[in-house]
Residue, then its C-alpha position, 0 to 999 in steps of 0.5 A: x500500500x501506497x501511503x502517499x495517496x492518503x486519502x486511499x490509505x485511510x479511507x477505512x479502518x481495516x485500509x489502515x491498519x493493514x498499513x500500520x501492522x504491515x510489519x506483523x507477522x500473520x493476517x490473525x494477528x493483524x487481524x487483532x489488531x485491527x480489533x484492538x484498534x476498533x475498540x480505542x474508536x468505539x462510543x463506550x463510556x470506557x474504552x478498555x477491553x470487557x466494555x469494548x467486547x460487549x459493544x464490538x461483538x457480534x452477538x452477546x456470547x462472542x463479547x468475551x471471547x473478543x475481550x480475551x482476544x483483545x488481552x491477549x494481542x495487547x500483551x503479545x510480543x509477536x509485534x512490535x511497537x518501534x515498526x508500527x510507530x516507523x509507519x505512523x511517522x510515515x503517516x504523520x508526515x503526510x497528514x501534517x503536510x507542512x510541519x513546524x516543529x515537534x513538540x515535547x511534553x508529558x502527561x499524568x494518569x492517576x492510579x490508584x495501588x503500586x503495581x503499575x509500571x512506573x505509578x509512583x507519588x508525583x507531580x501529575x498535571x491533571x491533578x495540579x499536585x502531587x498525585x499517585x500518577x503514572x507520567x507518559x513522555x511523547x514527541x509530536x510532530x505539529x503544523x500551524x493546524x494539526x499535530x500528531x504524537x510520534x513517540x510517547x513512553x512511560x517514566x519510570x521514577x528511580x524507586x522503580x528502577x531500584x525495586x528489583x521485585x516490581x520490576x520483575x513482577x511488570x516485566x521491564x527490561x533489565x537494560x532500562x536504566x533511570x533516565x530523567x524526563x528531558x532525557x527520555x524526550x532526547x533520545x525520542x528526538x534522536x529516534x525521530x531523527x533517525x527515523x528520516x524526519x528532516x531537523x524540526x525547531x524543538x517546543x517544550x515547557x519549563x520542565x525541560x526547558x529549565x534544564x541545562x543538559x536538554x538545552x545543551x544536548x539539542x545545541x549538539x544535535x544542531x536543533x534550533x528551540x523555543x523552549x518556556x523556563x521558569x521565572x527564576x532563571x538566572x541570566x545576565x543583563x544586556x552587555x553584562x557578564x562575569x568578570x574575565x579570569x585572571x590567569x593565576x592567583x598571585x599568593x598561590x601561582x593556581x588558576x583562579x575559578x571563582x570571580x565573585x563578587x564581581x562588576x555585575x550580578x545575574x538576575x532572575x528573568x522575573x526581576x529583569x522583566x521589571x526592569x525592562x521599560x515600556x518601549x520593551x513591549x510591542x503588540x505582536x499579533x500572531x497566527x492562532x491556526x487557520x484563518x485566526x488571529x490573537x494579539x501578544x504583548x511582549x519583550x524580545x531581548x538578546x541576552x545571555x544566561x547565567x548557569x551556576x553563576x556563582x559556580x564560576x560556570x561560563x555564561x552560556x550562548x547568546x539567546x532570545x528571551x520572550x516575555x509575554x506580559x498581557x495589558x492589565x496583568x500584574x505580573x508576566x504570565x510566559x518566559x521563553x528562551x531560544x537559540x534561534x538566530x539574531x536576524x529571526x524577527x521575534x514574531x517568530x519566536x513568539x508564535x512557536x512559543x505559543x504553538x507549544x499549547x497545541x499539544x494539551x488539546x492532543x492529550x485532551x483528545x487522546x484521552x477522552x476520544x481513544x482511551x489513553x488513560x483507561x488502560x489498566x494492565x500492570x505489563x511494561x509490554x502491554x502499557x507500550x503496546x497500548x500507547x501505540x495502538x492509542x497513538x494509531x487510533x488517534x491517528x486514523x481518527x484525526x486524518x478522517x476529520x481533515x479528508x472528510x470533514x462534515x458538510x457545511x451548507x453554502x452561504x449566498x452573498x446576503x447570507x441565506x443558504x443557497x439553493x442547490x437545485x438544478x434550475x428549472x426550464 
C-alpha cells in the first residue's frame, strides 16, 4: 500500500491498519489488531477491553471471547511497537503536510495501588499536585493546524528502577536504566531523527526547558528551540557578564575559578522583566491556526544566561528571551528562551512559543476520544503496546476529520443558504 495517496490509505479502518501492522507477522494477528484498534474508536463510556467486547461483538456470547482476544494481542510480543510507530511517522508526515516543529511534553494518569509500571507519588498535571500518577513522555510532530504524537513512553521514577521485585513482577527490561524526563524526550528526538524526519525547531515547557543538559544536548544535535523556563532563571543583563579570569592567583601561582563578587550580578528573568521599560513591549499579533488571529504583548531581548553563576560556570550562548506580559496583568504570565538566530524577527519566536499549547488539546483528545488513560494492565509490554495502538487510533481518527470533514451548507452573498437545485426550464 501506497501511503502517499492518503486519502486511499485511510479511507477505512481495516485500509489502515493493514498499513500500520504491515510489519506483523500473520493476517490473525493483524487481524487483532485491527480489533484492538476498533475498540480505542468505539462510543463506550470506557474504552478498555470487557466494555469494548460487549459493544464490538457480534452477538452477546462472542463479547468475551473478543475481550480475551483483545488481552491477549495487547500483551503479545509477536509485534512490535518501534515498526508500527516507523509507519505512523510515515503517516504523520503526510497528514501534517507542512510541519513546524515537534513538540515535547508529558502527561499524568492517576492510579490508584503500586503495581503499575512506573505509578509512583508525583507531580501529575491533571491533578495540579502531587498525585499517585503514572507520567507518559511523547514527541509530536505539529503544523500551524494539526499535530500528531510520534513517540510517547512511560517514566519510570528511580524507586522503580531500584525495586528489583516490581520490576520483575511488570516485566521491564533489565537494560532500562533511570533516565530523567528531558532525557527520555532526547533520545525520542534522536529516534525521530533517525527515523528520516528532516531537523524540526524543538517546543517544550519549563520542565525541560529549565534544564541545562536538554538545552545543551539539542545545541549538539544542531536543533534550533523555543523552549518556556521558569521565572527564576538566572541570566545576565544586556552587555553584562562575569568578570574575565585572571590567569593565576598571585599568593598561590593556581588558576583562579571563582570571580565573585564581581562588576555585575545575574538576575532572575522575573526581576529583569521589571526592569525592562515600556518601549520593551510591542503588540505582536500572531497566527492562532487557520484563518485566526490573537494579539501578544511582549519583550524580545538578546541576552545571555547565567548557569551556576556563582559556580564560576561560563555564561552560556547568546539567546532570545520572550516575555509575554498581557495589558492589565500584574505580573508576566510566559518566559521563553531560544537559540534561534539574531536576524529571526521575534514574531517568530513568539508564535512557536505559543504553538507549544497545541499539544494539551492532543492529550485532551487522546484521552477522552481513544482511551489513553483507561488502560489498566500492570505489563511494561502491554502499557507500550497500548500507547501505540492509542497513538494509531488517534491517528486514523484525526486524518478522517481533515479528508472528510462534515458538510457545511453554502452561504449566498446576503447570507441565506443557497439553493442547490438544478434550475428549472
Amino acid at each position: 500500500m501506497d501511503i502517499s495517496n492518503l486519502t486511499s490509505s485511510c479511507a477505512d479502518l481495516e485500509s489502515f491498519c493493514n498499513f500500520v501492522f504491515s510489519d506483523c507477522s500473520g493476517k490473525p494477528l493483524r487481524t487483532n489488531l485491527w480489533a484492538c484498534v476498533e475498540a480505542r474508536l468505539s462510543t463506550a463510556k470506557r474504552k478498555t477491553h470487557q466494555p469494548a467486547g460487549i459493544q464490538l461483538a457480534a452477538t452477546p456470547d462472542m463479547a468475551c471471547g473478543l475481550r480475551q482476544k483483545l488481552n491477549r494481542t495487547t500483551l503479545s510480543t509477536r509485534w512490535s511497537d518501534d515498526q508500527a510507530r516507523h509507519r505512523l511517522l510515515e503517516v504523520a508526515r503526510q497528514h501534517v503536510g507542512r510541519p513546524v516543529a515537534l513538540i515535547i511534553d508529558d502527561t499524568g494518569f492517576i492510579k490508584k495501588g503500586n503495581k503499575s509500571p512506573g505509578v509512583q507519588r508525583q507531580y501529575c498535571g491533571k491533578a495540579g499536585k502531587r498525585e499517585n500518577c503514572q507520567l507518559v513522555v511523547s514527541t509530536h510532530l505539529s503544523g500551524w493546524n494539526c499535530s500528531q504524537p510520534l513517540q510517547a513512553e512511560l517514566y519510570l521514577p528511580e524507586v522503580w528502577i531500584n525495586d528489583l521485585e516490581r520490576r520483575r513482577e511488570a516485566g521491564i527490561p533489565d537494560e532500562i536504566e533511570f533516565r530523567t524526563k528531558p532525557q527520555i524526550a532526547l533520545e525520542q528526538v534522536d529516534w525521530i531523527l533517525a527515523a528520516g524526519l528532516p531537523p524540526q525547531i524543538i517546543l517544550a515547557d519549563a520542565g525541560y526547558g529549565n534544564s541545562g543538559p536538554f538545552r545543551e544536548g539539542l545545541r549538539e544535535r544542531r536543533l534550533e528551540y523555543v523552549v518556556a523556563i521558569q521565572p527564576s532563571t538566572s541570566v545576565w543583563r544586556p552587555g553584562q557578564g562575569p568578570d574575565p579570569l585572571p590567569e593565576t592567583n598571585p599568593s598561590s601561582g593556581r588558576r583562579q575559578t571563582r570571580r565573585y563578587p564581581g562588576t555585575f550580578e545575574p538576575v532572575s528573568v522575573r526581576a529583569l522583566a521589571d526592569e525592562l521599560d515600556a518601549h520593551h513591549f510591542k503588540m505582536y499579533r500572531l497566527r492562532r491556526g487557520r484563518h485566526r488571529m490573537r494579539e501578544v504583548r511582549a519583550a524580545a531581548i538578546r541576552l545571555h544566561t547565567a548557569p551556576k553563576a556563582y559556580h564560576g560556570c561560563e555564561p552560556g550562548p547568546e539567546e532570545w528571551l520572550i516575555v509575554i506580559w498581557p495589558p492589565g496583568k500584574p505580573e508576566p504570565t510566559d518566559f521563553f528562551l531560544s537559540n534561534m538566530g539574531r536576524r529571526v524577527h521575534p514574531k517568530r519566536v513568539i508564535e512557536l512559543g505559543c504553538l507549544r499549547w497545541r499539544v494539551e488539546r492532543d492529550y485532551q483528545d487522546m484521552k477522552q476520544d481513544v482511551g489513553m488513560e483507561h488502560y489498566e494492565g500492570r505489563t511494561w509490554v502491554g502499557w507500550n503496546h497500548h500507547l501505540t495502538i492509542c497513538m494509531a487510533a488517534f491517528a486514523f481518527l484525526a486524518i478522517q476529520r481533515k479528508l472528510f470533514p462534515p458538510e457545511t451548507p453554502r452561504i449566498d452573498r446576503v447570507g441565506a443558504q443557497a439553493n442547490h437545485r438544478e434550475p428549472g426550464p
